[in-house]
N, C-alpha and C positions, 0 to 999 in steps of 0.2 A: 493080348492083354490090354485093359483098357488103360484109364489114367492111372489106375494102383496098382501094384505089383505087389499081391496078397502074402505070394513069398518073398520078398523083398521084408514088406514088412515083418514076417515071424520072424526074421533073421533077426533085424533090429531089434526087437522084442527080447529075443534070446539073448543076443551079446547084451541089453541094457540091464538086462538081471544080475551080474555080477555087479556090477558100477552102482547098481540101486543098494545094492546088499553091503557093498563099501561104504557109502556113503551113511547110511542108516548107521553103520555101527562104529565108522568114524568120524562121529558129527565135526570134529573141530577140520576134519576135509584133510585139504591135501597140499603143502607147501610147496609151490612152483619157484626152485632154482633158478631157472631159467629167464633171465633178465631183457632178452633181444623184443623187444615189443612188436618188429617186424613178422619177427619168426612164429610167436605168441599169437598174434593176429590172424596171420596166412595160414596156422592150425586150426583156427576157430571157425573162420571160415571154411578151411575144407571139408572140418566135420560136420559142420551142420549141411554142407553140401554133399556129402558123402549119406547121411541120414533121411535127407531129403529126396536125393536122387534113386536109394533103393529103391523108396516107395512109393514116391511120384514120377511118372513116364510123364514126358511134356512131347507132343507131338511134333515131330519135326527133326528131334534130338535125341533120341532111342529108334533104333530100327529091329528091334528083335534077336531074337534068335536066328541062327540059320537053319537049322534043322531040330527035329527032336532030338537027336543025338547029342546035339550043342548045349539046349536045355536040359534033357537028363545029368552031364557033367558039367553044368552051371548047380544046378540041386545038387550032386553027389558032391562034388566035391567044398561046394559053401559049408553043406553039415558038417561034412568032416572037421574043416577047421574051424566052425563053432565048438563042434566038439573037443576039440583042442584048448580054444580059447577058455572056453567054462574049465574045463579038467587042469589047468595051468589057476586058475585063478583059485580055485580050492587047494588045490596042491601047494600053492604059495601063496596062499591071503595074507600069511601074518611075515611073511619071511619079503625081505627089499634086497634087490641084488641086480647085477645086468639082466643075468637069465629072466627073470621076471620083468624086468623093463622093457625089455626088448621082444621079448616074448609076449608078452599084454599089447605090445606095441607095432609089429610087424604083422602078427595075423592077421587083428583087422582092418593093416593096408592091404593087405593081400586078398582078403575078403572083397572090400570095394574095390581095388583095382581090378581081380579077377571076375565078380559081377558086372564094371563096368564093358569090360573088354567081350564078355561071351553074350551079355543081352544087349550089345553093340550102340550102349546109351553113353554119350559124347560127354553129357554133363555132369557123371558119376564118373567115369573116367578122368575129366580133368579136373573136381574135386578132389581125387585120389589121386593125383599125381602132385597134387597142391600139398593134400592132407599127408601125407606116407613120409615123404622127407623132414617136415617139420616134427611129426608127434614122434617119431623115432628118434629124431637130434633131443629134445625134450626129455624123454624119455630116460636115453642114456644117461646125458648130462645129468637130471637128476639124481640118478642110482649112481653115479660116480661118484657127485658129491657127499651123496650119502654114506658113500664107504670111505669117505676121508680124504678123496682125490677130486681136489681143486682144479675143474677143467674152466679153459676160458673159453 
């Protein structure tokens, strides 16, 4: 693969379709609980690193696949939990809860972590290792609060 990772990108493609389809139909967005500007930050950046890194391979810092084997369950297994990911957000677009938090929230660490680790790319891997703890603490905390329970 050259600089792009075509499949890389349909991924990102796919998971951005829910998050477009939220935002379109709740224009006033989305209240972030979550107060630690550290944490807030080190999320931002690892998702725009984590978006980035599917789909641009930087020479040097991605070393492939190891086999076609590795790549076939890189592909099988990212759709799945796309598939997962979109089917959780229909299922629960309008409903706020852990499950949904964590669930919106864990898959696509799982996603970029598991892309970074089977196409052996260094700088999707430690965006996802960056991204995954924060957007999940994020995540929870806010659906906590949301259900009445004042985490600190």
């Amino acid at each position: 693969m050259g600089w792009i990772n075509i499949f890389g990108l349909v991924f990102m493609v796919i998971i951005m379709i829910p998050n477009v389809v939220f935002a379109l139909k709740c224009r006033d967005g989305f209240e972030n609980r979550q107060k630690n500007k550290i944490i807030e930050v080190l999320e931002q950046v690892g998702r725009y690193g984590c978006f980035a890194f599917m789909v641009i391979n930087i020479p040097g810092t991605r070393f492939g696949f190891r086999s076609d084997e590795a790549f076939a369950l890189y592909l099988i297994v990212d759709a799945v939990l796309i598939i997962a990911y979109c089917v959780i957000w229909a299922v629960c677009f309008r409903k706020n809860g852990v499950f949904r938090a964590l669930s919106l929230s864990v898959i696509p660490s799982v996603i970029f972590l598991f892309s970074g680790i089977m196409s052996r790319s260094v700088l999707l891997m430690i965006s996802a290792i960056v991204f995954a703890p924060c957007h999940i603490l994020i995540s929870y905390k806010n659906a906590k609060t949301d259900q009445g329970v004042d985490i600190k």
